[in-house]
N, C-alpha and C positions, 0 to 999 in steps of 0.2 A: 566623639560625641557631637551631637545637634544642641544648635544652639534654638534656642525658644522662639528665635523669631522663624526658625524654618517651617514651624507646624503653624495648623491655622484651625480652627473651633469650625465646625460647621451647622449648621440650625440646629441639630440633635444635640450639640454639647460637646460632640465627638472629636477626638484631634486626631490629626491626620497629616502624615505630607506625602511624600512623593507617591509611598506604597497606595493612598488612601484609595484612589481609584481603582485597584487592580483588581474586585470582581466587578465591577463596571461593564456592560454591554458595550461594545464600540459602536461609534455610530456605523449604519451601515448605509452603503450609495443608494440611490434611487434606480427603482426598477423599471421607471416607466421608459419603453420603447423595446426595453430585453428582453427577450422571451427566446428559451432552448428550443431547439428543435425537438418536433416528436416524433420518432417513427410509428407508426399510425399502426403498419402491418403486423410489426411485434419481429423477433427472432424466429426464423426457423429450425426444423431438426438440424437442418443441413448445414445452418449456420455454425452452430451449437456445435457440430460431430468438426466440424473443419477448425473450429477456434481452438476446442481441444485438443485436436489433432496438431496444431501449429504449437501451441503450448508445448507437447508432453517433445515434441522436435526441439524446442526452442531449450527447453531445462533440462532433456539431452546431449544437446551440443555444448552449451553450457559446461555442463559438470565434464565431457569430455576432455574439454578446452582446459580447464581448471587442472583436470588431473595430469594433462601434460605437462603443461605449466609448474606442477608440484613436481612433476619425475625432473625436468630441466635445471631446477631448480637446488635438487636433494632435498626437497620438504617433505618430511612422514606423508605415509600414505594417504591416510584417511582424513577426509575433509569432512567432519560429522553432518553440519548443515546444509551441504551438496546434495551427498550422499542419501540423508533423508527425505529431502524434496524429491529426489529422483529417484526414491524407491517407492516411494506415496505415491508419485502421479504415475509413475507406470502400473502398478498396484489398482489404483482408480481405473485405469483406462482396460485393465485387463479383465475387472469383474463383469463386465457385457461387452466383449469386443465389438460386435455387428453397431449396438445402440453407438460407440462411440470411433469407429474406423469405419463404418459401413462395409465392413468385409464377411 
C-alpha cells in the first residue's frame, strides 16, 4: 500500500502520484536548425521495380536460410510466418511481372 504522503492534489482536486502523468505529452526538443532532407524529384518506376525487386530477393533468401536452419536443426517443417510473407510477395510480384521485374 501507499502511504498518503506519496500522492499530491493537483489544482483540479485530483490525486495523483507516480502514474498521474502518464497521458501527458513529453516535452519535445526544439526543431530549430533540423530540417529532413527532401527529395524534390520523387521515386521513380525504376526505382520502385528495383526496391521491390531487392525485397522479394531479400524474403527469399530469407526464408531459404530459415528453412535450412530448420532441416539442421530437426525443426517441423513449416514455418507458418516465413512461409506466408514469401508466398504474399512472390504472389504480389507475379500479378504484373513487366510493371514489377521489367522483364
Amino acid at each position: 500500500m501507499h502511504d498518503k504522503d506519496e500522492y499530491e492534489e493537483n489544482a483540479d482536486g485530483e490525486i495523483g502520484g507516480a502514474a498521474a502523468g502518464v497521458h501527458q505529452v513529453p516535452p519535445q526538443a526544439p526543431t530549430a536548425g533540423m530540417e529532413m532532407p527532401i527529395n524534390q524529384t520523387g521515386l521513380t518506376d525504376g526505382e520502385v521495380r528495383t526496391t521491390l525487386v531487392e525485397m522479394a530477393q531479400a524474403v527469399t533468401l530469407q526464408a531459404q536460410t530459415m528453412t535450412a536452419q530448420a532441416e539442421q536443426q530437426g525443426v517441423p517443417r513449416e514455418n507458418a510466418p516465413a512461409s506466408a510473407m514469401d508466398n504474399r510477395l512472390r504472389d504480389f510480384t507475379r500479378m504484373n511481372p513487366p510493371v514489377y521485374t521489367e522483364s
